[in-house]
C-alpha positions as CSV (number, residue, x, y, z in Angstrom):
1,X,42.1,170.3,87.9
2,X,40.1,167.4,88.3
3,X,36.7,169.2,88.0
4,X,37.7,171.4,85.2
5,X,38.5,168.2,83.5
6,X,34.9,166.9,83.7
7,X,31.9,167.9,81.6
8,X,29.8,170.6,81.8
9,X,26.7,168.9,80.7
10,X,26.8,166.6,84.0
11,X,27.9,163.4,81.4
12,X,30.7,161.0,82.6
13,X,34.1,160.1,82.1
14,X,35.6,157.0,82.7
15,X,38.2,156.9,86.0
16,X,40.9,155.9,84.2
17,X,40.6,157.7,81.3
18,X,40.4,161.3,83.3
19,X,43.3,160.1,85.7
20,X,45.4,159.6,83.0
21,X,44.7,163.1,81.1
22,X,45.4,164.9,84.5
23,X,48.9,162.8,84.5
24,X,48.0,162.5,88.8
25,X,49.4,159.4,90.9
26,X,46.4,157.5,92.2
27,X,46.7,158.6,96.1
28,X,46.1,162.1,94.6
29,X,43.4,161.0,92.2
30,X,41.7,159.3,94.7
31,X,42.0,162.0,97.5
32,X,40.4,164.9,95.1
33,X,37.6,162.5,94.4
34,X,36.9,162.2,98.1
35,X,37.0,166.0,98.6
36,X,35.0,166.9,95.5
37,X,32.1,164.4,96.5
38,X,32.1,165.2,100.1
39,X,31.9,169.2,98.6
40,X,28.9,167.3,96.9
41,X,30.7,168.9,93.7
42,X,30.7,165.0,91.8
43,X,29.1,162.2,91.4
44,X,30.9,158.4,91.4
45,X,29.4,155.9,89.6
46,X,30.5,152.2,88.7
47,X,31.7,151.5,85.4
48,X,35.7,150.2,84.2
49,X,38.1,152.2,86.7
50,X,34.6,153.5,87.8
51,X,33.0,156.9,86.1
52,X,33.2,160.8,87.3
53,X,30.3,163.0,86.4
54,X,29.5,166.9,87.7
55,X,26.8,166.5,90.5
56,X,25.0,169.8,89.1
57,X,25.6,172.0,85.9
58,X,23.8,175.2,86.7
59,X,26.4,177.1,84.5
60,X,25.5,174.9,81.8
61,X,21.9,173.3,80.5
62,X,22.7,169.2,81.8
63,X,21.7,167.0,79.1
64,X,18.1,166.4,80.1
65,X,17.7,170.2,79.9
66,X,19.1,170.1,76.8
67,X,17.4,167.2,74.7
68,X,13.9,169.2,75.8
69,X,15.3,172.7,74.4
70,X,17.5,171.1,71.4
71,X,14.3,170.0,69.2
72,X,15.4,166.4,69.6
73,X,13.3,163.6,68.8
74,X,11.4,161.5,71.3
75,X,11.8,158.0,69.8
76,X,14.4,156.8,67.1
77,X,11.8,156.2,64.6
78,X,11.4,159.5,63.7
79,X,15.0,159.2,62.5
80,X,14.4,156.6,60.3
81,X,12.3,158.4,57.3
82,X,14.7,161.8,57.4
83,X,17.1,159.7,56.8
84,X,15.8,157.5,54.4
85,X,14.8,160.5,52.1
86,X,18.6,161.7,52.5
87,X,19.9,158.8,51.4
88,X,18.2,158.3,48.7
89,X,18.4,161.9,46.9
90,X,22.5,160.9,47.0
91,X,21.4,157.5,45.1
92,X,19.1,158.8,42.8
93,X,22.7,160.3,40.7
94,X,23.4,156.6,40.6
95,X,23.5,154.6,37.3
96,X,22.2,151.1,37.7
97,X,19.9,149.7,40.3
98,X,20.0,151.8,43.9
99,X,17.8,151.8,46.2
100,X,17.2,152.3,50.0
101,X,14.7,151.1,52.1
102,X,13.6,151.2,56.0
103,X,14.0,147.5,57.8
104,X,13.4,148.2,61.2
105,X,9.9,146.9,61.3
106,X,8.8,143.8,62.7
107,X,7.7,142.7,58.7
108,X,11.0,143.5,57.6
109,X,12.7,140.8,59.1
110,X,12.6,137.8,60.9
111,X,12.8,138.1,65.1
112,X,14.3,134.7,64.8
113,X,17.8,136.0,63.1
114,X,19.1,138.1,66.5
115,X,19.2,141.0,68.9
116,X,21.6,142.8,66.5
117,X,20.4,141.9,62.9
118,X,18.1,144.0,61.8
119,X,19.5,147.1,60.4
120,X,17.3,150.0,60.9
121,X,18.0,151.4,57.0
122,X,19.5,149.2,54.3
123,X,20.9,150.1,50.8
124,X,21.4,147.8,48.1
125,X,23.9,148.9,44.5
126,X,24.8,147.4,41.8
127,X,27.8,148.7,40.3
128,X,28.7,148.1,36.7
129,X,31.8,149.8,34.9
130,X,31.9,150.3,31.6
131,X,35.4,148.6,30.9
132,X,35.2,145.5,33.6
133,X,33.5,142.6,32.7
134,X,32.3,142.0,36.1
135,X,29.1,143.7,38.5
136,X,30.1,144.8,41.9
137,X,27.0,144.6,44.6
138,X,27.2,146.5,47.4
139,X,24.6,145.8,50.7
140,X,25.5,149.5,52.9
141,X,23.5,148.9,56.4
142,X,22.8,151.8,58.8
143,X,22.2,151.5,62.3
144,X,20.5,155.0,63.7
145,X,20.7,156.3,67.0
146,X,19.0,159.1,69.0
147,X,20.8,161.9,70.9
148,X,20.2,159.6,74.3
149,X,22.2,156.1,72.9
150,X,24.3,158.3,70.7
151,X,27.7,158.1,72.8
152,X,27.0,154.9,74.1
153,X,29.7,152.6,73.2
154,X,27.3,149.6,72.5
155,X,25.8,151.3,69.3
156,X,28.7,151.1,67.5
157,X,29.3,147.1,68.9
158,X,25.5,147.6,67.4
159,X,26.4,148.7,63.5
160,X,29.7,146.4,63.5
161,X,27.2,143.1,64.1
162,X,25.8,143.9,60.9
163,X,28.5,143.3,59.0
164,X,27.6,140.0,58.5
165,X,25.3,141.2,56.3
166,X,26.5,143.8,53.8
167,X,29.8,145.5,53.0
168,X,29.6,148.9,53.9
169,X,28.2,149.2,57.8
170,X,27.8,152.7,59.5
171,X,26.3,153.6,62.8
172,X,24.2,157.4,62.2
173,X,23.7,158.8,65.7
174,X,21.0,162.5,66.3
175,X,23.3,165.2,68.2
176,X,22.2,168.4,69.1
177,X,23.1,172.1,66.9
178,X,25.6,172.6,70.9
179,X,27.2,169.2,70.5
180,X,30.9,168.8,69.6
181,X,33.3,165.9,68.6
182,X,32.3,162.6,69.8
183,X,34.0,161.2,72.7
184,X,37.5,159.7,71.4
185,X,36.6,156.2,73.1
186,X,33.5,156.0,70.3
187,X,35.4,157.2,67.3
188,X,38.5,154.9,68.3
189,X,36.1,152.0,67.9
190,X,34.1,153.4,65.1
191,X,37.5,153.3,63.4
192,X,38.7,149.8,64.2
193,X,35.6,148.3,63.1
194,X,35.9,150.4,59.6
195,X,32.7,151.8,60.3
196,X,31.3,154.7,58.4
197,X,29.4,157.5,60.9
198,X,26.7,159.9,59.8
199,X,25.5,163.0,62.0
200,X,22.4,164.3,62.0
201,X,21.3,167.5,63.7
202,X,17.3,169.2,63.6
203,X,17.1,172.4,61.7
204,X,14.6,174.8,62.8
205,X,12.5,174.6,59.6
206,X,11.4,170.8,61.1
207,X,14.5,169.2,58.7
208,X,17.8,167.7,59.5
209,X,21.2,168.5,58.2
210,X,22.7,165.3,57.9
211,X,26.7,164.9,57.1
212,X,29.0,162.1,56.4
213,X,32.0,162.4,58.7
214,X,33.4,158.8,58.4
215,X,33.5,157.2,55.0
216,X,32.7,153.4,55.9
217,X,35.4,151.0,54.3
218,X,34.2,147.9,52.3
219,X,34.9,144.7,53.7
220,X,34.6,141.2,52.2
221,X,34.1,139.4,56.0
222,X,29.9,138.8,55.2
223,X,29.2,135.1,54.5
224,X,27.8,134.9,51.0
225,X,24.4,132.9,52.4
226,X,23.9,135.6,54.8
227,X,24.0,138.1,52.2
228,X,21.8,136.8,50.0
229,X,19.3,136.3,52.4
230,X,19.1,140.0,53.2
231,X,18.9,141.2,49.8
232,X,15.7,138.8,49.4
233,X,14.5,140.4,52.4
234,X,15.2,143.8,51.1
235,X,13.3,143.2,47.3
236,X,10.4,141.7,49.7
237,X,7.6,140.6,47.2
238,X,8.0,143.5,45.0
239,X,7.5,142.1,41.7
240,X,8.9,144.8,39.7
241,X,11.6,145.7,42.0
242,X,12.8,141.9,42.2
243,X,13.2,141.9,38.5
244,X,15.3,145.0,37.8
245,X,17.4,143.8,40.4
246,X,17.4,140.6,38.2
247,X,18.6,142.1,34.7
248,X,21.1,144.3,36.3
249,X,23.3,141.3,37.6
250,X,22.6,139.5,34.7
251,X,19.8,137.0,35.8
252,X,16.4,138.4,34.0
């Protein structure tokens, strides 16, 4: 039971978690542990409860195999422009001033504000409606992950850190065209936070096929300072760009 119950891939699961999907007591938990890594069958490893993980996959390619034969990328970079270019084909069909850019560049923000506060894509709206009197302006941040980081629980602490900047955060993470469902531990937390999640996955034409499957809710919890500092960080010294950001909210 308890080996069916791991991975096939070779990835872990956390000890508590897979004792309490089996529904075993902990001497008998413990005991097939033993006997499964003495059979050299698992693999312990330390962790909360501690972590369970197949010691081989031969049935199945192990992850390793897998990012080498899946046409993943080799840095998260390359995520960055694909994308970029996705995101803004959806803006172009918006009315007033939308625009995207890339800020994970060491120019694109200061190494002074943080380990988390540089989003790696940023998009900046401004929403009028014909009937209100008022402009909405929404900051959407998007922190991108490769297929490696991608289930790591730390990328979504990641994305939720940059809600101090914006309204609308969303961690995007590379999986391969084999991967399933994200572990229910990530999309637990992804939910909490109110974080949106985007998927990408490589097509064999060199492209990616990129899908929303969380919508991220808007929050108000970004300090009004702190947003204003990105958005001059995002308009950079772009003369024309800084003033049709300017006459849509009314300031030109």
């Amino acid at each position: 039971m308890l080996l069916a119950a791991l991975p096939a891939d070779g990835s872990t699961v956390g000890g508590l978690r897979l004792r309490s999907s089996l529904d075993l007591d902990n001497d008998t938990f413990t005991q097939a542990k033993q006997e499964l890594r003495a059979a050299g069958l698992i693999v312990l490893g330390v962790g909360r409860g501690g972590t369970v993980a197949r010691a081989s996959a031969s049935a199945e390619p192990t992850r390793r195999e897998r990012e080498k034969t899946s046409r993943l990328v080799t840095r998260e970079s390359d995520l960055y422009d694909p994308f970029l270019a996705w995101l803004r084909a959806g803006l172009a069909d918006q009315p007033g001033f939308a625009h995207a850019k890339k800020m994970a560049t060491p120019k694109g923000w200061q190494s002074s504000t943080g380990k988390w506060s540089r989003p790696d894509v940023v998009a900046v709206q401004v929403i009028a409606h014909e009937w209100l009197p008022d402009i909405t302006v929404e900051v959407l941040s998007y922190e991108i992950k490769r297929f490696n980081d991608a289930e790591k629980l730390e990328s979504v602490y990641e994305a939720a850190a940059h809600g101090r900047w914006g309204h609308r955060a969303s961690l995007v993470v590379e999986l391969d065209q084999q991967s399933g469902a994200l572990p229910d531990a990530l999309l637990d937390e992804i939910r909490r936070f109110r974080l949106g999640l985007y998927v990408m996955r490589a097509r064999e034409d060199g492209g990616f096929d990129i899908r929303e499957e969380i919508e991220p809710a808007r929050t108000e919890d970004a300090e009004l300072e702190d947003v204003n500092e990105l958005i001059d960080t995002f308009l950079g010294r772009e003369a024309e760009l800084r003033t049709e950001y300017r006459r849509y909210i009314g300031k030109a």
